[in-house]
C-alpha positions as CSV (number, residue, x, y, z in Angstrom):
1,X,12.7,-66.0,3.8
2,X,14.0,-64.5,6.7
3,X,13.2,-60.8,5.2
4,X,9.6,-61.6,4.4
5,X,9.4,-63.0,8.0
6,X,10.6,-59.8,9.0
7,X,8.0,-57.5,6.9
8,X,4.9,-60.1,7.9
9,X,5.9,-59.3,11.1
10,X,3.0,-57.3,12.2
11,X,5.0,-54.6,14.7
12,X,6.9,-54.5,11.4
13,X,4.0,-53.5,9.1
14,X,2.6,-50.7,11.8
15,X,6.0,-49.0,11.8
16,X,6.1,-49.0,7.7
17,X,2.8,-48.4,7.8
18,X,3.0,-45.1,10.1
19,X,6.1,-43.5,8.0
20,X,4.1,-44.5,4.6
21,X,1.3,-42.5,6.2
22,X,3.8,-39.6,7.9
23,X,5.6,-39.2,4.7
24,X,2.7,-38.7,3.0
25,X,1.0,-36.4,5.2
26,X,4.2,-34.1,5.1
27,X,3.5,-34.1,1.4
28,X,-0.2,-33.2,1.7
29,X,0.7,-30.5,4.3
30,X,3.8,-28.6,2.0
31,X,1.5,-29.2,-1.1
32,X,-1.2,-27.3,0.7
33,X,1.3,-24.9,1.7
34,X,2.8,-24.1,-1.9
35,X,-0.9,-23.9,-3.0
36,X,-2.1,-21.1,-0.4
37,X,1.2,-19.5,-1.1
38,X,0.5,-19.3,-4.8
39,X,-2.7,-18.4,-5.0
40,X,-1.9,-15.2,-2.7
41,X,1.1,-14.4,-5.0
42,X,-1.7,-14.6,-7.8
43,X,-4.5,-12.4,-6.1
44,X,-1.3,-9.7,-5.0
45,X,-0.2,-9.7,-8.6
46,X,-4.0,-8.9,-9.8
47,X,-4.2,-6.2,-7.2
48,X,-0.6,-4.7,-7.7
49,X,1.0,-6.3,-10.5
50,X,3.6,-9.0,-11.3
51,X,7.5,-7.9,-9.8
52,X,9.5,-11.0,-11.3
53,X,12.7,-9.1,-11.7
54,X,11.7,-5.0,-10.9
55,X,11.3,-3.8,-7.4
56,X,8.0,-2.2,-6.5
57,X,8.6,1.1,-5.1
58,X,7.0,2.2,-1.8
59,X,6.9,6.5,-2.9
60,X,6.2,8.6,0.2
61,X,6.4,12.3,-0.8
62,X,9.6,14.6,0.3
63,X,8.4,17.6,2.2
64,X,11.1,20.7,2.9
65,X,10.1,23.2,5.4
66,X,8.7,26.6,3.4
67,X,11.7,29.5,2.6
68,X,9.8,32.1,3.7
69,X,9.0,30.4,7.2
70,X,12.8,29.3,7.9
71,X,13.7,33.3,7.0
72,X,10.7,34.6,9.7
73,X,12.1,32.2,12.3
74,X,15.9,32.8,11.6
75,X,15.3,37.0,11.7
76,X,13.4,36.5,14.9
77,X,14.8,36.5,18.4
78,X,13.4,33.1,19.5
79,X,15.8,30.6,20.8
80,X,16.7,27.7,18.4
81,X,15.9,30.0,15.7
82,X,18.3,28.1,13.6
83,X,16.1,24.9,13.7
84,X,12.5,25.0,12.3
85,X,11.5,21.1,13.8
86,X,10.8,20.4,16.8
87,X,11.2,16.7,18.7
88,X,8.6,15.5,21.1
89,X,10.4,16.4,24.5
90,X,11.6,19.5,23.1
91,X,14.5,19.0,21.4
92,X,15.2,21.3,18.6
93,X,16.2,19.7,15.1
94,X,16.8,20.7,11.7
95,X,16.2,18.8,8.3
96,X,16.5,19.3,4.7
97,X,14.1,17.2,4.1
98,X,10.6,15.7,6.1
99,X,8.1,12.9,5.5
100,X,4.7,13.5,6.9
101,X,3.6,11.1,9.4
102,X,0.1,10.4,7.6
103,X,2.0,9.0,4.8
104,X,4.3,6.6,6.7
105,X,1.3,5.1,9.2
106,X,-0.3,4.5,5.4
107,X,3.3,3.3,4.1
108,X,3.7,1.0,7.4
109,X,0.4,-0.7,6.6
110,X,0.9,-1.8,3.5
111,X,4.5,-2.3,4.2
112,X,3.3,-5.6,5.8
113,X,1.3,-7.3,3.0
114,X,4.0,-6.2,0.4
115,X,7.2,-8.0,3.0
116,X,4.9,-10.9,3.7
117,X,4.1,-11.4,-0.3
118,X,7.2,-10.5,-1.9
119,X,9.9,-10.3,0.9
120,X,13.1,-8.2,-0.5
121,X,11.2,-7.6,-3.7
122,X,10.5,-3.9,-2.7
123,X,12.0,-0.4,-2.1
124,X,10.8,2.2,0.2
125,X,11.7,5.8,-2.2
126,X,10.9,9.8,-2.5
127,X,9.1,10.9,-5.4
128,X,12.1,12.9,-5.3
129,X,14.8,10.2,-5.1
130,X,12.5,8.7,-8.9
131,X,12.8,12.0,-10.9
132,X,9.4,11.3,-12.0
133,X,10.1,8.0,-13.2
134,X,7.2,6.2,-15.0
135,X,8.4,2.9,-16.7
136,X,7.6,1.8,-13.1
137,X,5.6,-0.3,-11.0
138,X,4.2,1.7,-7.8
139,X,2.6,2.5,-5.0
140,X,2.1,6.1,-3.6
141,X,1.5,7.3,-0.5
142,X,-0.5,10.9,0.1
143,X,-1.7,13.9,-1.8
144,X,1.8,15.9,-2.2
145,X,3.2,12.8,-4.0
146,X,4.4,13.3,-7.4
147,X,2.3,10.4,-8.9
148,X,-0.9,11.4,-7.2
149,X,-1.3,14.8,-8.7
150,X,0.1,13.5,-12.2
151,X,-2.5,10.4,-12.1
152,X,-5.1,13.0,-11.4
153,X,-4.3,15.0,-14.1
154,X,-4.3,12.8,-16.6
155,X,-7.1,13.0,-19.8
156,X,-7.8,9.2,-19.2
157,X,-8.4,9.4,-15.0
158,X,-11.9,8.3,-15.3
159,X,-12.2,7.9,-11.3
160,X,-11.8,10.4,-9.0
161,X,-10.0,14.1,-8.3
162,X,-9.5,16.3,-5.5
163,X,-11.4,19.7,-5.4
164,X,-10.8,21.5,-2.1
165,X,-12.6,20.0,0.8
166,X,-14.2,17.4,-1.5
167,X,-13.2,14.3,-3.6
168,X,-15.2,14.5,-7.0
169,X,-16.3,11.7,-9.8
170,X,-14.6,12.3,-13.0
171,X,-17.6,10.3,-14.4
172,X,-20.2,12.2,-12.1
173,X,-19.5,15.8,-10.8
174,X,-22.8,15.1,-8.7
175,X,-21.1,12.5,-7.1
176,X,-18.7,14.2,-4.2
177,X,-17.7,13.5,-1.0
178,X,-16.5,16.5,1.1
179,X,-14.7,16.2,4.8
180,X,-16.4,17.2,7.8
181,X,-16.0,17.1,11.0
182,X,-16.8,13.7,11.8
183,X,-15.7,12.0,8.3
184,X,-12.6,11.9,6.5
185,X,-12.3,10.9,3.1
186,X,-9.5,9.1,1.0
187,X,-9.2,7.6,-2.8
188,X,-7.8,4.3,-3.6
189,X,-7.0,4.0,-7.4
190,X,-5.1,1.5,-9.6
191,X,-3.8,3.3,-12.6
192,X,-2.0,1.9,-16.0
193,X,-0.2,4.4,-17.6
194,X,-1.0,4.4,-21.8
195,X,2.7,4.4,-22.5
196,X,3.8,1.6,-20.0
197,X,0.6,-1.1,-19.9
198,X,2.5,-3.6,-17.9
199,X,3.4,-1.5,-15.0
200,X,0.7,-1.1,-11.8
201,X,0.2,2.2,-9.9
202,X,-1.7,2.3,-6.7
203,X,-2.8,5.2,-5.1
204,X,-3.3,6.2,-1.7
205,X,-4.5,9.9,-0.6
206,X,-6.9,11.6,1.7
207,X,-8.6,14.6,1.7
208,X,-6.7,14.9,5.1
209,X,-4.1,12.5,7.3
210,X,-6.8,10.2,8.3
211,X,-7.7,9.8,4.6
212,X,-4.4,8.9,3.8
213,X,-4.1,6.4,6.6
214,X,-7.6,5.4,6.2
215,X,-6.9,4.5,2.8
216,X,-3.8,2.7,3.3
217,X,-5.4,0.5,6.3
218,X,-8.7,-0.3,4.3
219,X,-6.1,-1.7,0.7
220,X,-4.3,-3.6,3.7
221,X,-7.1,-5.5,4.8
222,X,-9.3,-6.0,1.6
223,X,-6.6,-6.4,-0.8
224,X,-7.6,-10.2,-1.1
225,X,-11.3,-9.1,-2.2
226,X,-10.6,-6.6,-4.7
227,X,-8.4,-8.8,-6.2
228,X,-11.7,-11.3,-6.3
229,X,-13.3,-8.6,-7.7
230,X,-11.6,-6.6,-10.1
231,X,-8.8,-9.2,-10.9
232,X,-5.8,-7.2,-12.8
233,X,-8.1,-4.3,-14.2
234,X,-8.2,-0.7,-13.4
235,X,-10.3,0.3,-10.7
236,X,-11.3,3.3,-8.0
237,X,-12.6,3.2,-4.5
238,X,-13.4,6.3,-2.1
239,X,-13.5,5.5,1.7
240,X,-15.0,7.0,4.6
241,X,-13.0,7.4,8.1
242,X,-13.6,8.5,11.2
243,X,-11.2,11.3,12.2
244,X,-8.1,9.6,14.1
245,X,-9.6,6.1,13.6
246,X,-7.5,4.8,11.0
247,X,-9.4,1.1,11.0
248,X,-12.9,2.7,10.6
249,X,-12.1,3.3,6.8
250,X,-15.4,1.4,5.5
251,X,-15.9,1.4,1.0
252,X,-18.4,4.3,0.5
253,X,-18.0,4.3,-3.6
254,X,-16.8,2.5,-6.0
255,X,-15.9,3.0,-10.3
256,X,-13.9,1.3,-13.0
């Protein structure tokens, strides 16, 4: 008896009452949690495929500075002959190897939604460092990259190519847009190669740098819809960007 007294005690019943309803609420609040959490692992696996037990690999292009440049400068009289790169401040440097800065603002932006989705799950690489690797899942950033100019290539690229100044339909040649001085222009394409249908490319290139970072900034923001919109299928985009304004990239054309 004395325990029932104790639970028909009414200050009893408001304290039982108040963890039955805070232990529940912390159940409601990590359920939504987990939900909102899957469903963006499901919209970034449309958008760049599914990374269970592969990394996906960041590829920025490896530059070297041209021969014939480092033999002009090293047969000259100028000081620091012996270092073709130059530090802001002045200081003179020398690398085998350079990554161009349109490529890593492009790489930094989608650096964000990949560590915020998948955490450890990727690897920033050269095309070099991957030997032209393509049993793999991907993301490229810039023109020079390996991937871009194979992707381009390819029989089956039904979306866009690069023809000097100009990006060009593969499914229209009178569809085109060329840079200018007010407009830069940059390609976003998912790719599947024949021979490897369960791996994802993505991408990313400019006619110029603020193509490339116009591209990478515009994927970084809209992912979310084009995975709404084209769930795990193939696709193109071409964006427009203001010179220098990396967040002006706006969609200007689309194909699949």
């Amino acid at each position: 008896m004395l325990l029932l007294d104790i639970f028909a005690n009414p200050i009893v019943q408001g304290i039982i009452g108040s963890l039955i309803a805070g232990f529940l609420t912390i159940g409601i609040i990590e359920s939504y949690k987990y939900w909102r959490l899957y469903v963006l692992h499901r919209k970034f696996k449309r958008v760049f495929g599914a990374y269970n037990k592969d990394r996906l690999q960041l590829v920025v292009p490896a530059l070297s500075v041209r021969p014939d440049v480092l033999q002009l400068l090293q047969a000259s009289n100028l000081q620091g002959n012996q270092f073709p790169l130059v530090k802001f401040g002045g200081a003179f440097i020398r690398s085998s190897k350079l990554l161009a800065y349109s490529d890593t603002v492009s790489l930094k932006y989608i650096l964000d939604i990949v560590a915020t989705t998948l955490g450890s799950k990727s690897v920033i690489v050269t095309d070099e460092d991957l030997q032209n690797q393509l049993d793999i899942s991907l993301i490229s950033f810039g023109g020079s990259s390996f991937y871009c100019s194979y992707v381009l290539a390819q029989q089956n690229n039904r979306f866009y190519n690069f023809n000097g100044n100009a990006i060009v339909s593969t499914q229209n040649a009178n569809t085109s847009f060329q840079i200018d001085p007010t407009y830069d222009y940059g390609i976003i394409i998912k790719y599947k190669h024949d021979n490897f249908p369960n791996r994802t490319w993505i991408i990313l290139a400019g006619l110029g740098e603020s193509g490339t970072r116009g591209a990478g900034w515009f994927l970084s923001r809209n992912w979310r819809q084009l995975s709404d919109t084209f769930n795990d299928n193939p696709f193109g985009l071409v964006v427009r960007v203001n010179h220098g304004v990396d967040n002006s990239a706006i969609e200007v054309h689309r194909t699949t």
